[in-house]
Backbone as ProteinMPNN parsed JSONL, in Angstrom:
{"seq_chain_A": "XXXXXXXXXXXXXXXXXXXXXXXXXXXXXXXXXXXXXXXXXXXXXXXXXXXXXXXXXXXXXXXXXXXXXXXXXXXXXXXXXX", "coords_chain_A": {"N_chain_A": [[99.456, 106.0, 76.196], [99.673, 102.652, 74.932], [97.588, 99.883, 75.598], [96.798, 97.788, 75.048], [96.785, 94.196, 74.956], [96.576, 94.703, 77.988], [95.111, 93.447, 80.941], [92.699, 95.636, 82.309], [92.445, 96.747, 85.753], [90.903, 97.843, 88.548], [91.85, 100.817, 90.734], [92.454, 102.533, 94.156], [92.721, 105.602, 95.089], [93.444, 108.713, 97.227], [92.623, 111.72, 97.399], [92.71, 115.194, 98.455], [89.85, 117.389, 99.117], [89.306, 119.547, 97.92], [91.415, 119.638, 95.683], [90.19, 117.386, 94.274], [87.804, 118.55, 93.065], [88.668, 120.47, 91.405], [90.113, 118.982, 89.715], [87.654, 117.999, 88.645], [86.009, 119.689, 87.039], [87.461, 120.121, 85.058], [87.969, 118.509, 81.406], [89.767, 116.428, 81.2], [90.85, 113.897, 80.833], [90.997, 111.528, 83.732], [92.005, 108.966, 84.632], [93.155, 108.002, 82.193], [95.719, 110.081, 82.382], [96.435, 109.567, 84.587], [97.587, 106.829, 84.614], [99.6, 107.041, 82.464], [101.397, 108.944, 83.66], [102.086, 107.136, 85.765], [103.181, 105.157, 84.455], [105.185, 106.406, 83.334], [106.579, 106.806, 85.42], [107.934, 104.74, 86.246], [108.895, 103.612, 83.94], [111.108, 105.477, 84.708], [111.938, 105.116, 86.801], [113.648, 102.743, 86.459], [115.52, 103.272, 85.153], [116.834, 104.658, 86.81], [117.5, 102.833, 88.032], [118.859, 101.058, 86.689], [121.394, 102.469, 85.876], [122.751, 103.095, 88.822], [123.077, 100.203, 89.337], [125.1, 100.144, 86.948], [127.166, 102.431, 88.248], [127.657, 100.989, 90.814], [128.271, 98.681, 90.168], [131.1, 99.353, 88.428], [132.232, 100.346, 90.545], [133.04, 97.947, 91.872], [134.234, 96.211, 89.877], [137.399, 94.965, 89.013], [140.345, 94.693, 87.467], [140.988, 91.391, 85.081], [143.303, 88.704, 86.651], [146.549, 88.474, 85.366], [147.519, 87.461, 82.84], [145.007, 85.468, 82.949], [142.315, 83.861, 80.579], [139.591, 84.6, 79.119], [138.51, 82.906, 76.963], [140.313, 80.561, 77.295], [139.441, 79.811, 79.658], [136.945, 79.079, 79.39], [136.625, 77.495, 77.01], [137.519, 75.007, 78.396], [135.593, 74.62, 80.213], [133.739, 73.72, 78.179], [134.824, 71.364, 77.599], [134.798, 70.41, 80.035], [132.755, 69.441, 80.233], [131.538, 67.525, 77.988]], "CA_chain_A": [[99.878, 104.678, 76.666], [99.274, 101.424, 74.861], [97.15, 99.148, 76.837], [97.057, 96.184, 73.982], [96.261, 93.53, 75.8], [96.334, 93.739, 78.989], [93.668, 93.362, 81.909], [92.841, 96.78, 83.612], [92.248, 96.48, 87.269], [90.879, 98.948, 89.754], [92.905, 100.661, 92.263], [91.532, 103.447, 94.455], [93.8, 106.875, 95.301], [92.975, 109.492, 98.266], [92.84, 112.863, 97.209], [92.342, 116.629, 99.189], [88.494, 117.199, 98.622], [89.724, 120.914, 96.873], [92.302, 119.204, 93.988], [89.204, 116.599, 93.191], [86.978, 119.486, 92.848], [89.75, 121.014, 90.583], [90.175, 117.808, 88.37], [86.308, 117.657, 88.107], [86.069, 121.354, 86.7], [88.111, 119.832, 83.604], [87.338, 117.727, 80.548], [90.495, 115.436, 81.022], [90.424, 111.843, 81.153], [91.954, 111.429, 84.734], [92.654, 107.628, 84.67], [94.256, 107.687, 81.295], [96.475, 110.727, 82.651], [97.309, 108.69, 85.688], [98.113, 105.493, 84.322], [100.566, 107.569, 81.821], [102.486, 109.346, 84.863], [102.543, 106.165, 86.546], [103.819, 104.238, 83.456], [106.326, 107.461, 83.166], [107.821, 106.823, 86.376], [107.933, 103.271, 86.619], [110.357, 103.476, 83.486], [112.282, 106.565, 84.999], [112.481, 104.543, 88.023], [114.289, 101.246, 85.871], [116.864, 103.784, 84.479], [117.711, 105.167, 87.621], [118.352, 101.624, 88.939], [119.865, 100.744, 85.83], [122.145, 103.489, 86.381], [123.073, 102.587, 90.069], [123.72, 98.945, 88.678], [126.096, 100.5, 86.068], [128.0, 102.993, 88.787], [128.169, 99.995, 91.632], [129.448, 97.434, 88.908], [132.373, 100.062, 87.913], [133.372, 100.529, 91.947], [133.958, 96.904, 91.941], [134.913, 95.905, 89.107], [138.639, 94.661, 88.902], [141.297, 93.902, 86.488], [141.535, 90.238, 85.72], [144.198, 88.567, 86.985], [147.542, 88.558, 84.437], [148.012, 86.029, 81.803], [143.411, 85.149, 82.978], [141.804, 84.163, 79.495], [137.96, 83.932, 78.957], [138.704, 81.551, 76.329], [140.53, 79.336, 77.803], [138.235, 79.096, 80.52], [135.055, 78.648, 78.341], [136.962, 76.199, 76.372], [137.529, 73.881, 79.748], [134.193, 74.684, 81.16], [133.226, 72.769, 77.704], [135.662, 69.85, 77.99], [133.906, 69.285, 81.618], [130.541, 69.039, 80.093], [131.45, 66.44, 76.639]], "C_chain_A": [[99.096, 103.616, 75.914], [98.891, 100.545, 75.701], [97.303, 97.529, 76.05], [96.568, 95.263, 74.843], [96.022, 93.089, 77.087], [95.472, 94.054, 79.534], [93.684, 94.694, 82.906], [92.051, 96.123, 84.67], [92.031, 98.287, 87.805], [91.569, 99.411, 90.73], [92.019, 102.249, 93.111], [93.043, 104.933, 94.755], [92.938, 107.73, 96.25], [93.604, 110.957, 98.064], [92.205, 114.262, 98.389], [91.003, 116.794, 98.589], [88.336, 118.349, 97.21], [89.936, 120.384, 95.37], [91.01, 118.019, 93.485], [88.169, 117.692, 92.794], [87.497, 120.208, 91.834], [89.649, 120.451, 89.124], [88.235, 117.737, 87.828], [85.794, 118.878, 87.194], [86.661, 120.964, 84.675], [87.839, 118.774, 82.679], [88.944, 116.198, 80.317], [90.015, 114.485, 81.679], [91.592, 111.416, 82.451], [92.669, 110.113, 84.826], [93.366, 107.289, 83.486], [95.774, 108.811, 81.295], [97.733, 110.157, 83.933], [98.048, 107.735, 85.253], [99.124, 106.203, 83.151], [101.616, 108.456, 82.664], [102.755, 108.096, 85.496], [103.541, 105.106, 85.775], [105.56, 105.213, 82.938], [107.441, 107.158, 84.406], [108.113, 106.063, 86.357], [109.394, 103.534, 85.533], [111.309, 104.486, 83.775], [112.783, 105.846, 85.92], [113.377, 103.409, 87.945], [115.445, 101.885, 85.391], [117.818, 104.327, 85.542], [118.375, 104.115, 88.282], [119.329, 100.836, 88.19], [121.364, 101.772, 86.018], [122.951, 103.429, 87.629], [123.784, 101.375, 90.222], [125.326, 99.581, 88.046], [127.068, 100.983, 87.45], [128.69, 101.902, 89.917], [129.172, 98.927, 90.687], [131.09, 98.261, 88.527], [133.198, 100.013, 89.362], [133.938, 99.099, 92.283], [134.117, 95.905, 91.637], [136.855, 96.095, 89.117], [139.02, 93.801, 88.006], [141.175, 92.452, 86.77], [142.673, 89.982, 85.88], [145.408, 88.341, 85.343], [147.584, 87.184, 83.721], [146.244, 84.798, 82.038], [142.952, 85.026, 81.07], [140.142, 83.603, 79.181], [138.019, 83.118, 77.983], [138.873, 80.506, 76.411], [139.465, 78.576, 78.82], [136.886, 78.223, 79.885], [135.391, 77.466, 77.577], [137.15, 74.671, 77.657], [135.95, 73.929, 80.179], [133.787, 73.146, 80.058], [133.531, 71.818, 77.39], [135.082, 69.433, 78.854], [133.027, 68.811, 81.003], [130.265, 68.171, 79.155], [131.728, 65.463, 77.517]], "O_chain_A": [[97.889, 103.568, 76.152], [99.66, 100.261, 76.619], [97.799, 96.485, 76.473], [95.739, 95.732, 75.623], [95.593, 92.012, 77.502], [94.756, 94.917, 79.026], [94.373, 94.845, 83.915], [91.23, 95.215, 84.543], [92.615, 99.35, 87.593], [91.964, 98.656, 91.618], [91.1, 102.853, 92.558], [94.227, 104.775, 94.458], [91.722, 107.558, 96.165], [94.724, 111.318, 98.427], [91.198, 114.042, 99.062], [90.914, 116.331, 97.452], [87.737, 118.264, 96.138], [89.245, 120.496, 94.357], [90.925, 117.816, 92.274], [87.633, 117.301, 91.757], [86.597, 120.733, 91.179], [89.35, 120.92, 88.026], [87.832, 117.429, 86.706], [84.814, 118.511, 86.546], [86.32, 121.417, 83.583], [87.326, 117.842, 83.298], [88.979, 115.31, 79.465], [89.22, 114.25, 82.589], [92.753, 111.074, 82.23], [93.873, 110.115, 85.083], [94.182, 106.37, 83.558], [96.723, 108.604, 80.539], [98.946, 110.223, 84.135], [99.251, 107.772, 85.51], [99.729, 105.176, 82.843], [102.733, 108.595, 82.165], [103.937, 108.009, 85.828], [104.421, 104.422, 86.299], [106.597, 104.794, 82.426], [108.669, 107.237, 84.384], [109.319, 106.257, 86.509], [110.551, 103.635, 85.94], [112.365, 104.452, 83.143], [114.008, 105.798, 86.028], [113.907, 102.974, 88.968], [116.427, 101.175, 85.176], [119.036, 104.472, 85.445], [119.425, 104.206, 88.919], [120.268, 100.175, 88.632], [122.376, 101.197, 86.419], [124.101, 103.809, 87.407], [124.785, 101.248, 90.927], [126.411, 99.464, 88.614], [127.785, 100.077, 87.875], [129.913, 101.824, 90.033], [130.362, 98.615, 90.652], [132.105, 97.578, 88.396], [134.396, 99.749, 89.46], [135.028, 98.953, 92.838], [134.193, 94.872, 92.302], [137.439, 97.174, 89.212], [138.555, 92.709, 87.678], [141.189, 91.983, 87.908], [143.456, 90.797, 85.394], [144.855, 88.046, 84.284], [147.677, 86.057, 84.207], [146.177, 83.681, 81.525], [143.226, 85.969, 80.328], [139.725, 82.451, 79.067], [137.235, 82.213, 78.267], [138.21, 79.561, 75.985], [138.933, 77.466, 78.851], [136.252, 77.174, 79.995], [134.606, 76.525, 77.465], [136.814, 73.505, 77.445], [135.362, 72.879, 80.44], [133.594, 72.007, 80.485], [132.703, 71.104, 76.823], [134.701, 68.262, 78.847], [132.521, 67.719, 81.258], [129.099, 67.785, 79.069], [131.815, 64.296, 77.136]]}, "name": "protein", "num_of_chains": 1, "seq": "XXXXXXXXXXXXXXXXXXXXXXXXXXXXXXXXXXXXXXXXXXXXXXXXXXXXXXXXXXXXXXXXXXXXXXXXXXXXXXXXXX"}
């Protein structure tokens, strides 16, 4: 994870006394493991809502109406506004 510029901050987490006894046993860097699962989900979690966006937008989404032209419109919108 690129940190580049920004400002780390402290946060605290509440672990089983066992699994910290576990993680302490090992030579990984626990807060740069965390903050790379957390940065993992965060964007899994933007695709799944992107995703949700996309499927809601398709259920109701409807044809425009017959002889409707985004042109025309856009061209009046900018007649109101000269």
């Amino acid at each position: 994870m690129s940190r580049g510029k920004d400002k780390l901050v402290r946060t605290t987490i509440t672990l089983p006394a066992s699994l910290k006894e576990k993680m302490e046993r090992t030579d990984t860097n626990w807060s740069e493991a965390i903050r790379e699962m957390i940065a993992q989900r965060l964007e899994e979690e933007g695709r799944e809502g992107m995703a949700e966006a996309v499927i809601l937008n398709e259920r109701i989404r409807r044809p425009a109406p017959k002889g409707w032209s985004a042109e025309k419109v856009i061209k009046e919108w900018r007649r109101r506004r000269s």
